[in-house]
C-alpha positions in Angstrom: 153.5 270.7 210.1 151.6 271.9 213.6 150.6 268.1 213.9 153.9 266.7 213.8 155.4 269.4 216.1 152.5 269.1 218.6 153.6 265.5 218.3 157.7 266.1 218.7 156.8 268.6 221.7 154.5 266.1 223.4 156.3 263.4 223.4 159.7 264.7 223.9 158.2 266.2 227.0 157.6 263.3 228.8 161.2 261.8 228.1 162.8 264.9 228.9 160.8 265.8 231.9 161.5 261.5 232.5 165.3 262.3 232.4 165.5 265.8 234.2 163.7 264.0 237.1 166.2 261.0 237.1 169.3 263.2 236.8 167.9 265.9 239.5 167.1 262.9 242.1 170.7 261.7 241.8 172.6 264.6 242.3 170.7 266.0 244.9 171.3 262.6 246.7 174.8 263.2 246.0 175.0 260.4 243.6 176.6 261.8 241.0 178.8 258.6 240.5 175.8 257.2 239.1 174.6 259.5 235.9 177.4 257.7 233.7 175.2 254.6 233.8 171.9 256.2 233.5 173.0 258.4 230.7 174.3 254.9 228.9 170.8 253.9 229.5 169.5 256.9 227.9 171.6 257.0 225.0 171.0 253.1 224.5 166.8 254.0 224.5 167.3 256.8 221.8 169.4 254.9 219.6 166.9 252.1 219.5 164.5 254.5 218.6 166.4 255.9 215.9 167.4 252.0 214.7 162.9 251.5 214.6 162.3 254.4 213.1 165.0 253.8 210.6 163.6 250.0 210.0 160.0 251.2 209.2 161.3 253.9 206.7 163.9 252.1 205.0 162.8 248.5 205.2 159.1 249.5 203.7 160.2 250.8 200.7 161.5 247.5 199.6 157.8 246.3 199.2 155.1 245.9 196.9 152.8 249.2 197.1 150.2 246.7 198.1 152.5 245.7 201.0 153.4 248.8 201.8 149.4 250.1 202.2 148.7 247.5 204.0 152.0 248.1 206.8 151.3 251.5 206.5 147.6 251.1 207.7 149.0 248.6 210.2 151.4 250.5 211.9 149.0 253.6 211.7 146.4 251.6 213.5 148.5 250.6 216.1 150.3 253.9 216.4 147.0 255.2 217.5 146.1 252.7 220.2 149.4 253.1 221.7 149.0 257.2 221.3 145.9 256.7 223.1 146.5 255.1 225.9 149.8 256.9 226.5 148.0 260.5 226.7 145.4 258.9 229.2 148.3 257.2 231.3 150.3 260.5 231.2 147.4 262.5 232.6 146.4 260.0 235.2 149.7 259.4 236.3 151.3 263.2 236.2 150.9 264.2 239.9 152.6 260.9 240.6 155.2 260.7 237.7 158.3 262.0 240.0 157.7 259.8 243.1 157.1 256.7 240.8 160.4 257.1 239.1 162.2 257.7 242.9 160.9 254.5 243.8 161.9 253.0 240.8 165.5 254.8 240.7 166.6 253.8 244.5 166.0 249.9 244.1 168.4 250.1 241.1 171.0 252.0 243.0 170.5 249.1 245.6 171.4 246.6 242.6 173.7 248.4 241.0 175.1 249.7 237.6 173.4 247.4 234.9 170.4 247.9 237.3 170.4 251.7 236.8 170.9 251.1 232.7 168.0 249.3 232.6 166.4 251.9 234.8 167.1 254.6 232.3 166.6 252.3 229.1 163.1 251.5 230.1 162.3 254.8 231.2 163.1 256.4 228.2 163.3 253.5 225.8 159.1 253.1 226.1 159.1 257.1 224.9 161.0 256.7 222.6 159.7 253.8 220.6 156.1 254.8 220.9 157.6 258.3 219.3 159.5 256.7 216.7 155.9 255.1 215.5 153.6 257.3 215.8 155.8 260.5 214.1 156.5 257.6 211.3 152.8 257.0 210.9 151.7 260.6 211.7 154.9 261.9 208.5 153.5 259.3 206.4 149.6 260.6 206.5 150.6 264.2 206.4 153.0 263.9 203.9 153.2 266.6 201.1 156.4 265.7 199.3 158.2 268.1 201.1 160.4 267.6 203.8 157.8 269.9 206.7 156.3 267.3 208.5 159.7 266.2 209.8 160.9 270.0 210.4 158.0 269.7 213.0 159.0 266.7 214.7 162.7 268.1 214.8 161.4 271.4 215.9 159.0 270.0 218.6 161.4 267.9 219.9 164.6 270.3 220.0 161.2 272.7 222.0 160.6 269.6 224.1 164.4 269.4 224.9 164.5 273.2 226.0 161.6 273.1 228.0 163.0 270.1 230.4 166.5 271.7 230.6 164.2 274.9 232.0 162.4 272.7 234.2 165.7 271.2 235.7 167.1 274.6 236.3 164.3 275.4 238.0 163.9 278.3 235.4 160.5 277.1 234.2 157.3 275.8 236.2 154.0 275.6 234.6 150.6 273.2 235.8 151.8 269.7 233.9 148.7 268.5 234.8 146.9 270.9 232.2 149.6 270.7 230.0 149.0 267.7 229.1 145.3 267.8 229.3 145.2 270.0 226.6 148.3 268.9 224.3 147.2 265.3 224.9 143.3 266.7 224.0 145.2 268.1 220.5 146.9 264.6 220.1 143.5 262.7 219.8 142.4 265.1 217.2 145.7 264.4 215.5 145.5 260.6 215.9 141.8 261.0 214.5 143.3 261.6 211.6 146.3 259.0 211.3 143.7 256.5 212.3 141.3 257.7 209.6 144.5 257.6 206.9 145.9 254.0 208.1 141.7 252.8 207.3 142.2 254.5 203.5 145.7 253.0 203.6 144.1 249.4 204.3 141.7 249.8 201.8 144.0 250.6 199.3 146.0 247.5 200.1 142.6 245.7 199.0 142.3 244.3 203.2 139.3 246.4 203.8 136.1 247.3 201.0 135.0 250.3 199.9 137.9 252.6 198.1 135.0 253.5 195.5 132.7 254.7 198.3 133.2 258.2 198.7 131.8 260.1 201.9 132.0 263.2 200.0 134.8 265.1 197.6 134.9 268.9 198.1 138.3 268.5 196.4 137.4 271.0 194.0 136.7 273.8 196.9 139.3 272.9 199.0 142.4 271.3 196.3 145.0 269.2 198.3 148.1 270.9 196.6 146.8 274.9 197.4 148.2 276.8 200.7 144.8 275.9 202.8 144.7 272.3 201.9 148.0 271.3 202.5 147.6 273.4 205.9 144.3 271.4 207.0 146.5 268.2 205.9 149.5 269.1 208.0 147.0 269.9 210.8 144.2 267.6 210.9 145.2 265.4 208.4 142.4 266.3 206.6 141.0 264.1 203.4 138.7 266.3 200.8 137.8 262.7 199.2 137.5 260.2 202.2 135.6 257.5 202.3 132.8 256.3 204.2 134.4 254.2 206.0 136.9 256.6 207.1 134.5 259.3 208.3 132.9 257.0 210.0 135.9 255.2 212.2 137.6 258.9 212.3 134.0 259.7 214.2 133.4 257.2 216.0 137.3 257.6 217.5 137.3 261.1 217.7 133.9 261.8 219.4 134.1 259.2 222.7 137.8 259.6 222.7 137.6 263.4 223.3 134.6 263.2 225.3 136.2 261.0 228.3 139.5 262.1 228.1 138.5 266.1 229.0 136.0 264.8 231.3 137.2 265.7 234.7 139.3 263.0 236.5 139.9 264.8 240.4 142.7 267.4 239.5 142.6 269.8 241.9 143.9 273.1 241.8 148.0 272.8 242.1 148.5 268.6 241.9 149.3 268.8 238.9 152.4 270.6 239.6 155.6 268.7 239.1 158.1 270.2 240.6 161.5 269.0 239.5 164.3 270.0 242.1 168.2 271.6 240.8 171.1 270.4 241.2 171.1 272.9 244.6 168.6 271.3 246.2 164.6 271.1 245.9 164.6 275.0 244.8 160.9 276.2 245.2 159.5 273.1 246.5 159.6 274.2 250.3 156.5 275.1 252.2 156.1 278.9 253.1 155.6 279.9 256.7 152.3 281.3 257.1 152.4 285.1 258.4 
């Protein structure tokens, strides 16, 4: 359940803090005439979203389980290169996320309304999509029967939601920069995991050798239905019977992944601060007179 919420709350972030720094630049150009069409765009993003996730869940269980494996591992597979290279985009591009979408926001006021739909659609649209998949792939690995791995999605995402209305009062300021260093560090250990389950998923589907070829199976110290099992599932996504094949992709991912993505990239102290200004003004954001 911690996976899926880490997930809900990382992801949601980025859209929320996306939308809080769209709406904030708007109304403190006195622009308000303009939020209608941006929140169209925004509501047109998360609906799509919805419709995708909706499509993968529905739609797959009208296949053959062999079919379904093998979409599973698919999807899983490229749920993790997409992960991947969002949390290395997000942390490269932080310091620079609010004047990017400034730039981005004024040419489509220049164009106009379907302009600033798009604007919005895109922003949030590219969130939301990536979300949709990965929380599809990540539910599917972590699943216990139960309905948990979605509570955490819901309740990262509702935490996600929060967080970006605090920002855009101004109530809330934390380093983003680190923020997302460190949830986006958490991420790869989760997509580790998916990646390793969409490998057993493909090799179920009879794509990929070696179902028989067990790594290890510790099943009988650690059973997947007991309290700590199913918690080392919901966090990790943790096998006790994986394959070979798994361990090794799931090492060779997690291990170089980790390794250049906490290696430093030139943060220094404070530029990873977004500030996102309230509808008052750029509250905070002022330089202080030396005394």
């Amino acid at each position: 359940m911690f996976g899926n919420y880490l997930i809900g709350l990382r992801e949601g972030l980025e859209a929320s803090l996306v939308v809080c720094i769209l709406i904030a630049y708007l109304v403190k150009t006195d622009r308000k005439d303009a939020l209608k069409p941006i929140w169209m765009g925004i509501g047109v993003a998360i609906a799509l979203a919805l419709g995708f996730g909706c499509a993968l869940e529905f739609g797959s269980q009208e296949l053959t389980f062999e079919a379904q494996e093998a979409l599973g591992g698919s999807l899983s597979i490229i749920a993790v290169g997409l992960v991947t290279w969002m949390v290395f985009w997000m942390r490269r591009t932080a310091r620079h996320l609010k004047s990017e979408l400034h730039g981005r926001l004024d040419a489509a006021l220049a164009m106009g309304t379907g302009a600033l739909v798009a604007t919005a659609f895109l922003a949030v649209g590219r969130e939301g999509l990536e979300t949709a998949l990965f929380v599809w792939a990540s539910v599917h690995a972590a699943s216990d029967g139960t309905p948990r791995p979605l509570i955490g999605v819901a309740l990262g995402l509702a935490t996600a939601v929060l967080l970006g209305w605090l920002f855009y009062r101004g109530a809330l300021k934390i380093n983003l920069a680190k923020f997302f260093t460190w949830t986006g560090g958490m991420l790869v250990v989760v997509a580790a995991g998916v990646l390793a389950y969409g490998v057993h998923d493909l090799q179920e589907a009879d794509w990929i050798p070696g179902l028989r070829n067990l790594a290890f199976d510790i099943s009988g110290t650690i059973p997947p239905d007991s309290w700590y099992g199913t918690l080392l599932k919901g966090v990790l996504n943790f096998q006790p019977d994986p394959t070979v094949l798994q361990v090794t992709v799931w090492a060779l991912y997690l291990v170089p992944t980790l390794a250049i993505f906490l290696a430093p990239v030139g943060f220094a102290s404070g530029k990873g601060k977004v500030k996102v200004p309230d509808e008052q003004g750029s509250r905070g954001s002022q330089p202080t007179k030396a005394s």
